[in-house]
Structures are given as structure tokens and as C-alpha cells.
N, C-alpha and C positions, 0 to 999 in steps of 0.2 A: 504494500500500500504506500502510496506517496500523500507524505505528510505535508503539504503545499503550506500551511498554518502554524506551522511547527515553531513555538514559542511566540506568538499573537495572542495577544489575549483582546475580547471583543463584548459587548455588552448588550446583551438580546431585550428588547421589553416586548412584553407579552406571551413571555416563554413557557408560561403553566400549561396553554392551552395551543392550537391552531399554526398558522405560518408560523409565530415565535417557537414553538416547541420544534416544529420541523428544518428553520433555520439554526435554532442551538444545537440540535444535533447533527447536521451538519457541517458547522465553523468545528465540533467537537472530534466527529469522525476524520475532519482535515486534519485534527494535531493540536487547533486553539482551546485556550484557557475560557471558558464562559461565566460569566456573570450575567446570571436568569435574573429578571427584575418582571414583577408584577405585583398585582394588588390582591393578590387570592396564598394564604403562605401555605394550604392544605394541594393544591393543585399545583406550584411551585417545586413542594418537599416531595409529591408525588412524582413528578418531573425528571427532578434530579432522581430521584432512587431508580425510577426505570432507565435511564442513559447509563448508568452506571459509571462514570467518567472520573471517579475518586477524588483527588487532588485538585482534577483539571475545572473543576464547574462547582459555583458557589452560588448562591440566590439570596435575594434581599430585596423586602419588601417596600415597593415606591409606587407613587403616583408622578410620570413622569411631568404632570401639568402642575405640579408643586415644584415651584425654583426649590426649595429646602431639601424634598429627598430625592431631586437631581443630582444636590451639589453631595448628599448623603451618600446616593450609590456611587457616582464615581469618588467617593473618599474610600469607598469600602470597597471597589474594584482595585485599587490602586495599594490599598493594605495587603488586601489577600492575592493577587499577583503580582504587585511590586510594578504594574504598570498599565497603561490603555493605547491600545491602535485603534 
């Protein structure tokens, strides 16, 4: 498999459910680090536990029409992989 992503990390909204879920796991399958953002944390945790991506995928709960847990997720994308593409 070619890891095309391979140390990118990217930040998916609306990852619990729909295209978001289908795009995280895709940036994940390439190699990238994901940070799931959405407003639901039962649908999110459920999420991550089926990708199964370990280390590489984190989730945190935002509304991204709030500046506040905008600037919340990317502080907390940025802790837990050290950075954002």
C-alpha cells in the first residue's frame, strides 16, 4: 500500500456520521493522522473505535460555527499530533 499521507495530519468535521466519516477514513487509510470533530461524542467514539487507527485518529467535540471551539480543536489537533496540514 502506498502511504501518499504518510505523517499529514488533517482535520475532518462531521466525521461521526456521512462524507466526514468516509473522508476520515480515507486521509487514515493514506497514512494521515485524523482529528474527527463533530457535535455528537456517542457517534464520534463510535467512529473512531470502528476505523480502528490507534494512535493515528483523535476526536473532539466542536461546533465549527463557534470561533471558540474552532480555535479549541485546532489547539487540540496541534497537542495531540504536534501539528496541522
Amino acid at each position: 500500500m502506498d502511504l501518499k499521507l504518510k505523517g499529514k495530519c488533517a482535520i475532518v468535521t462531521g466525521a461521526g456520521s456521512g462524507i466526514g466519516k468516509a473522508i476520515a477514513a480515507k486521509l487514515l487509510e493514506e497514512g494521515a493522522r485524523v482529528m474527527m470533530c463533530g457535535r455528537d461524542a456517542a457517534k464520534l467514539d463510535d467512529t473512531v473505535a470502528a476505523l480502528g487507527a490507534g494512535d493515528r485518529v483523535r476526536r473532539c467535540i466542536a461546533d465549527v460555527g463557534n470561533a471558540g471551539d474552532v480555535a479549541l480543536l485546532v489547539q487540540e489537533t496541534v497537542a495531540a499530533f504536534g501539528r496541522l496540514d
